[in-house]
Structure formats: structure tokens, C-alpha cells
N, C-alpha and C positions, 0 to 999 in steps of 0.2 A: 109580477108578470103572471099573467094568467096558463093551463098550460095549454100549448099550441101541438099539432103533428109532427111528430119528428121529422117528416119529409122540408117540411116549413120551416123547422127550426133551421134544419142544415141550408135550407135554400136562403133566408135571412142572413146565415153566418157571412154569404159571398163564395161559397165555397163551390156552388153548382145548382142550376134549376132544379125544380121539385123533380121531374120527371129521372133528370141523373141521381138523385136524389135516392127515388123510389129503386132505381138497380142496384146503389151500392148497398141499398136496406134488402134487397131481395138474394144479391149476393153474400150478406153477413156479415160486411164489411164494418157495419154502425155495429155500436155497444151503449147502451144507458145504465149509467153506474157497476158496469164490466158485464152487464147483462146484455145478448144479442139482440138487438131493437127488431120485432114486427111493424111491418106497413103501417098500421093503424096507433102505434107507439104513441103518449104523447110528453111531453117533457116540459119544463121550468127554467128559469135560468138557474134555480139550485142543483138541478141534476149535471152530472161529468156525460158528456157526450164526446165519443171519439170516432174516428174514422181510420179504422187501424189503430194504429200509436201514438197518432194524432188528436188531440185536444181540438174539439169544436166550439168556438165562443161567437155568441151574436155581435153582429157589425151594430152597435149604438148610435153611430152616428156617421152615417152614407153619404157619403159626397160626391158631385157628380158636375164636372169643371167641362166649360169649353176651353180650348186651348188654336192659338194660332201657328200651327207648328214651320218655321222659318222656312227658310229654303238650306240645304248646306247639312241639316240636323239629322239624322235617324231616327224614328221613332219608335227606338227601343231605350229603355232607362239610361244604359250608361255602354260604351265601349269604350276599346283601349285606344282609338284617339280622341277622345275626349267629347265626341259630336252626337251624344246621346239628349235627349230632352230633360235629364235630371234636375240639371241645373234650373228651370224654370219652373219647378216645381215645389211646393211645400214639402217638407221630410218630416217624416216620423206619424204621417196620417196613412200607410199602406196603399199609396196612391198609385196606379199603374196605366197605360196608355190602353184605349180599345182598338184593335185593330193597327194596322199599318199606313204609311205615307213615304212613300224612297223618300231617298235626299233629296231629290232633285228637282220633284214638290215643293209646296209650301201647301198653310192653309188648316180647314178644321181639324180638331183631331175629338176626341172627347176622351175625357182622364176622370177614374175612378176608385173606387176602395171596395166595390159592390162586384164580385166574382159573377156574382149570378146574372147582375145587366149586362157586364159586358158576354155572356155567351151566349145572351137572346138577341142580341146586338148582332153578332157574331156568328148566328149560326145563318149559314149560306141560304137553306132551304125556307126561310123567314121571306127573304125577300126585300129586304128593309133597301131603300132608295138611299143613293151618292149623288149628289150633283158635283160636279165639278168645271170649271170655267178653261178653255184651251187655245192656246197661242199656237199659230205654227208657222213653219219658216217659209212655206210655200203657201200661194194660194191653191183655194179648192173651189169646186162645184156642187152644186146641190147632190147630183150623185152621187158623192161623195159622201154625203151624210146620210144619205136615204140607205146607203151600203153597209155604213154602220150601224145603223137604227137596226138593220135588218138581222146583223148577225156576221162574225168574221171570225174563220179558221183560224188560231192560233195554237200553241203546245203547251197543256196543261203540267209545267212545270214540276210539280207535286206527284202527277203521275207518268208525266213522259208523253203521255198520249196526246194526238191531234183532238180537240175538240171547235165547237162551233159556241160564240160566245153570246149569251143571251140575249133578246130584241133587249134594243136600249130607246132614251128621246137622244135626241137632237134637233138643235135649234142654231142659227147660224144668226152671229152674232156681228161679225165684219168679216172680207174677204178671205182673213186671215188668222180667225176669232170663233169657237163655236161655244155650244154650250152643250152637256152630254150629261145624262140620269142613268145612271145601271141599279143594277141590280147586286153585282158580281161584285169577290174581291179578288181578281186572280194576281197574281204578283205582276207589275208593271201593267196590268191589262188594256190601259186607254192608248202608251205610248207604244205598245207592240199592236194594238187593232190601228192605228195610224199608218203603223211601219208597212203593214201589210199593203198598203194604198201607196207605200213610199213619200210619205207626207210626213217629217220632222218635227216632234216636239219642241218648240221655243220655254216654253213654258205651262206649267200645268198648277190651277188652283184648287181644291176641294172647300167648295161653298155652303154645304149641305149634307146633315146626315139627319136623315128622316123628318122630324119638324124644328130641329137647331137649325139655326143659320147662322153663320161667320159674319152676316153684318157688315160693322165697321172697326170690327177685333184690329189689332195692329200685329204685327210679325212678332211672338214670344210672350202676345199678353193672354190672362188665363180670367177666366171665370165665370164665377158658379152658375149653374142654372138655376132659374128663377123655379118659383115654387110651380107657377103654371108650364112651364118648358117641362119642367120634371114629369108634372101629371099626365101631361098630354103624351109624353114620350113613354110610360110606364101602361097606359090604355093602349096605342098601336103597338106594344107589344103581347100585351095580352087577347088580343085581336088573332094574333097569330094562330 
């Protein structure tokens, strides 16, 4: 291996973008062979790289899974009743979920070994498009969607406060049926901007994250992204 930036190295390990990267090098947090790594550092796979106390090793082999996450499941690795996505998962490859889906959900998820995709993925201020497909128990009006498109007060749970949630699409799909792109991950965010219209979640799919599509995936099935899926998804993020 040829040597690379130590900003690169650690951002390859999965551990964090270059740009986190460059703070915990500026903070003094990296060490290259117990020595305190400068910005410009560069390193081998022969050099001991750590982060604290922490041993940095490059990710060899990244993997980067669609997943159809049921209905019923959490998606978080494991909980104490048992309803976590572990189970449909490969072990022993440090695979973990990007982002969230309630239970009550189904639909994309995308599962990784790659720390750094998932927090370009992840980071709110990116931007990166959700489609999701929506069932509701009442009929609606065009209004109704033109109201959401536009933006709807709900309580940013994370910090308590009232906010106004970001222009979204919508597209109305049957009376009872729409389709909705954000932006946002706010926790429950599609089924509380309904609530607020007093419109009841039947059912909610996530069809779309950025240029993945869920397809014709079946509920619990997984897999890989194609070599072009990956390319295209690793340029809109660099776009960013």
C-alpha cells in the first residue's frame, strides 16, 4: 500500500469522514506509531495508527447491503425482545443499519461495515432524498398534500422545540394512497406531519434512499449493491 493522508487513512478505516477526521488530528486525538499525527501526516498499512487508545485498521473489504426491513422489527441490531434486524443479517463482517425505520414501518433500509458512508448518509445538512409510499385510513384532498409539500409544525423531539418541517414532494397516488420525498429524518416524522391534518397512518413503506430503490426486495431479503449502485451513490455524496 502506497502511503495515503492520515485524514484518508482514518476516513477508509469507517471510523469517520475526513473532515471529522481532520478535528480529531487537530485536536491530538491521532498518534502514528505513539507519535501525535499533523494534518498533512501520511501513513501505510505498516504504521500503528490510534485514535486515543484505540487501534485504527483499514476496512479491506466494504460492503454496502440493501435490506428490506419487515414490518414488526426495529432497526437497531438487537433488543431484549428479540425484534431487532440481527437476525437477517451476516455476522462477523461488522455490519450495522444506516439510519432508522420504527417498527411499524417496513421497507429500505441500507446496512454497512463503512462508518464513513453511513455519516455522509446521515448527515441531515447533506440533504440526501427518502421516498416513501403511504396508506391512510382516511381519505384526503389535494390540500392536503399541497400542506405538506409546503411544510408542517411539529416538536423536534431531540430538542423539545416547535419546528416547521422541510418543503417535501408529494404525489397522490389513490384516494387513500400518496407518495412523499423529504429530506428529513425526524423521528416518526411522515406519521406525526399526517397527525397534524388528523389523517391516520395505515401503513408506511420506504421505497428510496437516494439512487437505491427497494424494487421488488421481499420483506427480510438483503442485498448487495451492484458495483454501479455503489458508484453512483458514493459521487452524490461527494457532490455534497
Amino acid at each position: 500500500m502506497e502511503e495515503i493522508r492520515i485524514n484518508k487513512y482514518i476516513s477508509k478505516s469507517g471510523v469517520c469522514s475526513r473532515r471529522a477526521a481532520d478535528k480529531l488530528i487537530n485536536e491530538g486525538h491521532v498518534t502514528i506509531n505513539g507519535v501525535v499525527a499533523e494534518t498533512g501526516s501520511k501513513v501505510t498499512e505498516k504504521d500503528i495508527v490510534k485514535i486515543d487508545d484505540d487501534i485504527i485498521n483499514l476496512i479491506k473489504d466494504i460492503k454496502v447491503y440493501a435490506f428490506y426491513k419487515p414490518v414488526g422489527y426495529i432497526s437497531s441490531l438487537s433488543d431484549e425482545q428479540g425484534t431487532g434486524i440481527a437476525s437477517f443479517l451476516p455476522q462477523g463482517m461488522g455490519l450495522f443499519p444506516v439510519g432508522r425505520l420504527d417498527k411499524d414501518s417496513e421497507g429500505l433500509m441500507l446496512i454497512t461495515n463503512d462508518g464513513n458512508l453511513m455519516n455522509e448518509i446521515l448527515n441531515a445538512s447533506n440533504g440526501h432524498e427518502k421516498e416513501y409510499i403511504v396508506t391512510t385510513r382516511q381519505k384526503f384532498n389535494n390540500d392536503f398534500l399541497v400542506k405538506m409539500a409546503k411544510g408542517v409544525p411539529i416538536t423536534n423531539r431531540a430538542t423539545g422545540k416547535k419546528i416547521i418541517t422541510a418543503p417535501c414532494k408529494t404525489e397522490a397516488l389513490e384516494d387513500n394512497s400518496f407518495k412523499i420525498t423529504i429530506i428529513q429524518g425526524l423521528n416518526r416524522q411522515i406519521r406525526r406531519m399526517c397527525g397534524y391534518f388528523d389523517i391516520d397512518v395505515v401503513s408506511l413503506k420506504r421505497v428510496r434512499i437516494m439512487n437505491i430503490m427497494l424494487g421488488n426486495m421481499r420483506p427480510g431479503e438483503l442485498k448487495e449493491l451492484s458495483q454501479s449502485e455503489l458508484i453512483k451513490l458514493r459521487r452524490m455524496l461527494e457532490k455534497v
